[in-house]
N, C-alpha and C positions, 0 to 999 in steps of 0.2 A: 089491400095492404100495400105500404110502398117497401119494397123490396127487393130493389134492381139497382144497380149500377153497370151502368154499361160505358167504357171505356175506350176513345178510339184518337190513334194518333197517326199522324199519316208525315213522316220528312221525306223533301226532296231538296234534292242536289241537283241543277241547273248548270252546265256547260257549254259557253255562258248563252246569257239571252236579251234579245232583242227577238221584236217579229213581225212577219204580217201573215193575218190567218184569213181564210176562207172555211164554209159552210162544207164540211168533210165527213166521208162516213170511217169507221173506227179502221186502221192497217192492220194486219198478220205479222203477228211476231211470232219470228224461229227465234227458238232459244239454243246460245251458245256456252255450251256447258261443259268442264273438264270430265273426265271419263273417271273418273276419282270418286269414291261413294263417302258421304259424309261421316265422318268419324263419331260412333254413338256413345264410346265410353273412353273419353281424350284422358290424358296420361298427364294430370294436374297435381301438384303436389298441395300439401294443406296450407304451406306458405303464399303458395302462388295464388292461391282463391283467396286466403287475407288481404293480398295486395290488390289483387283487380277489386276488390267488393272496398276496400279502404280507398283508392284512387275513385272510382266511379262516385262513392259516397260523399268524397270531399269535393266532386268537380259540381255535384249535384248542388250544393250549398253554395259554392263561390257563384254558383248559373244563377243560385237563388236573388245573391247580393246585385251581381248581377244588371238582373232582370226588373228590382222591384221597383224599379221607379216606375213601371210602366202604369200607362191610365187602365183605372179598373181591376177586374178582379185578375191573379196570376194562376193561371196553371199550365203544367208543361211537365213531361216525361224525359227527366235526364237520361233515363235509363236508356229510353230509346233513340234520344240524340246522340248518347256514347256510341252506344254499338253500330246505329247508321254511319258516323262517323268515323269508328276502326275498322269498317265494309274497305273507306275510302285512305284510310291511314292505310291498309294494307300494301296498297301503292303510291305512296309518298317514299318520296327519298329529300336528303342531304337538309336545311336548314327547312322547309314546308315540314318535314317530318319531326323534325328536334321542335318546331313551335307547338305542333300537334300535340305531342306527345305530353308537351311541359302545359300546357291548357288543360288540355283536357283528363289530365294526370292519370297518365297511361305509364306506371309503375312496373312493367315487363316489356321486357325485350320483345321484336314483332314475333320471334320464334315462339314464344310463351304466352304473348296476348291471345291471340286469335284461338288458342285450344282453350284459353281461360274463358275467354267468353262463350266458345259451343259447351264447355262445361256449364257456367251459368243459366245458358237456353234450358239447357235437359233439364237441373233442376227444376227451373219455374216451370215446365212442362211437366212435371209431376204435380203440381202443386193441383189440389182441388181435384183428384180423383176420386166421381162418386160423388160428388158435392152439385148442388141444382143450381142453375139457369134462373134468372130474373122469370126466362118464358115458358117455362115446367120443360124445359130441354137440360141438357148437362151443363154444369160449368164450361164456360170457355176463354181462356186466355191463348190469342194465340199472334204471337207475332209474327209476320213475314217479312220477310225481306227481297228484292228484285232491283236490279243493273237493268237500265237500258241503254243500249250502246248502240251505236252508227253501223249500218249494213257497212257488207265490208273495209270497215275500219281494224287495224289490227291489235289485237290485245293480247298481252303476252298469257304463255301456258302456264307458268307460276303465280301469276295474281289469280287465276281461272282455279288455279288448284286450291290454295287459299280457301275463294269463296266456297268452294263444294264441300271440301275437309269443313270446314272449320262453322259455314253460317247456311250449308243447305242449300245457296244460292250460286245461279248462274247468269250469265248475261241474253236478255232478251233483244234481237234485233231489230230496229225498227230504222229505216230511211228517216233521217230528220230534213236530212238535204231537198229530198222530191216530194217527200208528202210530211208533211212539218204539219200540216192541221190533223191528218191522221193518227199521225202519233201521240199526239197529244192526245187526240181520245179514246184511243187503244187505255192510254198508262190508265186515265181516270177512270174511263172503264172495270179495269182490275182493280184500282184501288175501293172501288164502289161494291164490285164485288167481295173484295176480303174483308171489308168492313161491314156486310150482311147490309147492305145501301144507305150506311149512316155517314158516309163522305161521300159527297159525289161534282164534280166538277174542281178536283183539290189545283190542279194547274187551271191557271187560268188563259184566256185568249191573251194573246200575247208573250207568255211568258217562254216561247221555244221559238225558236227561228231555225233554217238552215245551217245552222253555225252551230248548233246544238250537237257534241257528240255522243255526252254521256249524262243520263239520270239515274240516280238513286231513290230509290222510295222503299220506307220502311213502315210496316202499321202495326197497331195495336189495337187486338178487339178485346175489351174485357166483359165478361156478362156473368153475375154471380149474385145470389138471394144473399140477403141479409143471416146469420145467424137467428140474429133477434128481430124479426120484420116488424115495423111501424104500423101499427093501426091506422089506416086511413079513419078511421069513424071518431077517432081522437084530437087528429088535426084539426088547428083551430086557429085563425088569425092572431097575431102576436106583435109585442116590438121588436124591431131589430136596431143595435144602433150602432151609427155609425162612425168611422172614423175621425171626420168631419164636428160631431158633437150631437148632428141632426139623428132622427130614429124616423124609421118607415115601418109601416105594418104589413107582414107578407105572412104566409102560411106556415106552422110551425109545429111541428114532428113532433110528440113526445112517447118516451115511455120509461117503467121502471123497470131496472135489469141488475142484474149482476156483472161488472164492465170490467177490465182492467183498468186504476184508474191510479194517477199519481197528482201529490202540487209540491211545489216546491217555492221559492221564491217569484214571484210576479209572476206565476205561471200555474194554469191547471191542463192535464194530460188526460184523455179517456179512450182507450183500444173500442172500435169495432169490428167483432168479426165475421168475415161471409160464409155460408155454408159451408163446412166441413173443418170449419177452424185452423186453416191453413193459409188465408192470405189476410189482412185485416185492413180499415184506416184508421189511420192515427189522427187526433187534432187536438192542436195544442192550443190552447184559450188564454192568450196575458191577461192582468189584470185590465180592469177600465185604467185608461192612462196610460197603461207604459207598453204600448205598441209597437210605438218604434224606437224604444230602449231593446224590446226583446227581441226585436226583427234586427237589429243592430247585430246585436252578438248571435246570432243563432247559426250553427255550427254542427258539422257533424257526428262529433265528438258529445254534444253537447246533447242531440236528438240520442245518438244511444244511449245515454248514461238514463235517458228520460225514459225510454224502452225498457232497461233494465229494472229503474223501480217500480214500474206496473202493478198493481197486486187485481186480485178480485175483492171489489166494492159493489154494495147496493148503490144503486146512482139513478137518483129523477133525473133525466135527460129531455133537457127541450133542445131544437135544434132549427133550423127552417128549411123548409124544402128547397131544394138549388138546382141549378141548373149552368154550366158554365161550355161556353163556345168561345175560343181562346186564338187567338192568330197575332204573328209578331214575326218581326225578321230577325235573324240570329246573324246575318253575317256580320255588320256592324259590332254587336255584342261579343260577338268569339273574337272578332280581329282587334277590338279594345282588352280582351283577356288578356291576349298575347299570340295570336295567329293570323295577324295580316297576310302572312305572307300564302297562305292556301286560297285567299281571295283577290292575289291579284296576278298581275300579268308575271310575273317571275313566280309562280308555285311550278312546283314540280314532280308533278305527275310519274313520273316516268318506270316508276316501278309497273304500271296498266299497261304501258303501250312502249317500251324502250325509248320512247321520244320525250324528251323533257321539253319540250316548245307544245307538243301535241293536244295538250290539255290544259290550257295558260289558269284558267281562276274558276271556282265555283262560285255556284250561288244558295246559299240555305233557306227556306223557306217553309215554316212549321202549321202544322194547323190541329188544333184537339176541340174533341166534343165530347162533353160529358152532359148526357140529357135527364130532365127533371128530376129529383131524388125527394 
């Protein structure tokens, strides 16, 4: 039966890059970490979780509008470009931080963000306790997050604190300066790891040079059965069609269920849920035709309201089996939102290192896998 979704997202943040690499075996990272134990039940008020979940919701939809031109199919985890990004907003100061903020619509103060967000972790770290594994193992959602930073480079003891309070994470050190290929396979290394080896090689040769102080990587493994698992013995070649006008024939899912399921104007809505009835996805079907009317307006506001009218319906659901491997650069995209100024030579770091020169521009760099469903 198809039953799985596995889910993995991996951002990085490049300081900056240019490079020449050699054939390296992986470095030793010490990790540099505030002596601060991470805050397990942050002091969030019910106003303050409406704004972080309403700013993240709405940055999620403008990423959408965004994003869409891009060739092919889109997928991409707002969620986890937010939060890797207020890793980095934590040390942002003066007009790098007001662009920041007004982008990626960061609706609290830094004092109230970063508890909002390790709030938000906890939650989703509940979510699917006791709920099964795509591989008869447990549910797992699990994000991590990891800095890596220049041997002794210095980084101040309140961004340090920050990351431990608030996201669990510390700075790992790695020489970019002497061993630049090292490091580079130390990071993928880990990230190969945290993703149970469904990323592996996410930097590429070239992408770090000696000049490299600081990297960010953030990942997402998701692994969760179906509620309603697909009969593999039902699957059956199908049309699909496509935007274009043309239809291709690919493999195509069905079964009858009881779904949450809404329509409303050019639009039909059906909930699926994974194991344990606590995390689900959502897809939302336009009519034939009006594609990109509905992708036009499609809005935050507009996906809850569509959540809300959900009911449980009997529903024949065909579907096709999918597969999506996703990669795109963001800096371009963010700096056209309204954050040039984090990517270029005048950002200002300096909340990290008390040096506002020290950390002149990032680079964002995204990659997601979601394999065959």
């Amino acid at each position: 039966m198809y039953k799985k979704l596995i889910a993995v997202l991996v951002i990085v943040l490049l300081l900056p890059v240019i490079a020449s690499i050699q054939m390296a075996q992986p470095a030793v990272a010490e990790v540099l970490k505030s002596d601060k134990e991470r805050i397990t039940s942050p002091d969030v008020s019910t106003s303050e979780q409406a704004l972080l979940v309403e700013g993240n919701s709405a940055f999620a939809f403008e990423l959408y509008q965004a994003l869409k031109g891009e060739e092919g199919n889109l997928f991409y985890s707002p969620y986890s470009i937010s939060l890797a990004l207020a890793m980095t907003y934590a040390g942002a100061h003066g007009e790098t931080a007001e662009q920041m903020a007004d982008t990626l619509q960061f609706l609290l103060d830094q004092d109230k963000l970063h508890p909002a967000f390790n709030w938000l972790d906890a939650e989703l770290a509940k979510r699917g306790e006791g709920a099964e594994g795509k591989d008869g193992e447990g549910f797992r959602l699990n994000i991590v997050n990891a800095i890596w930073g220049q041997k002794d480079y210095e980084f101040l003891s309140a961004f340090l604190d920050i990351l431990a309070e608030n996201y669990g994470a510390g700075l790992r050190i790695l020489d970019f300066i002497t061993e630049t290929e090292q490091s580079r396979l130390t990071i993928n290394d880990w990230v190969s790891d945290q993703t149970e080896g469904r990323i592996e090689d996410l930097i590429p040769q070239g992408a770090i040079d000696e000049w490299t102080r600081l990297v960010l990587t953030n990942a997402i493994y998701f692994n969760a059965a179906w509620e309603y698992p697909f009969d593999e013995d039902i699957t059956a070649d199908g049309l699909f069609y496509l935007l274009d006008g043309g239809q291709i024939t690919v493999p195509m899912m069905r079964q009858m269920e009881s779904f949450g399921y809404t329509e409303g104007e050019g639009y039909q809505a059906i909930e699926l849920l994974y194991d344990g009835g606590e995390l689900s996805m959502v897809i939302l079907l336009p009519e034939a035709g009006e594609f990109e009317v509905f992708e036009e307006g499609v809005q935050a506001q507009q996906v809850s309201d569509i959540i809300s009218d959900l009911q449980p319906t009997e529903v024949a659901l065909t579907m096709p089996k999918f597969e999506f491997d996703s990669e795109f650069s963001l800096k371009d995209t963010l700096a056209g939102m309204g954050m040039p100024i984090a990517f270029s030579s005048a950002a200002d770091f300096s909340g990290m290192t008390g040096n506002p020169d020290s950390l002149p521009w990032m680079k964002l760099a995204p990659r997601l896998l979601l394999p065959p469903q």
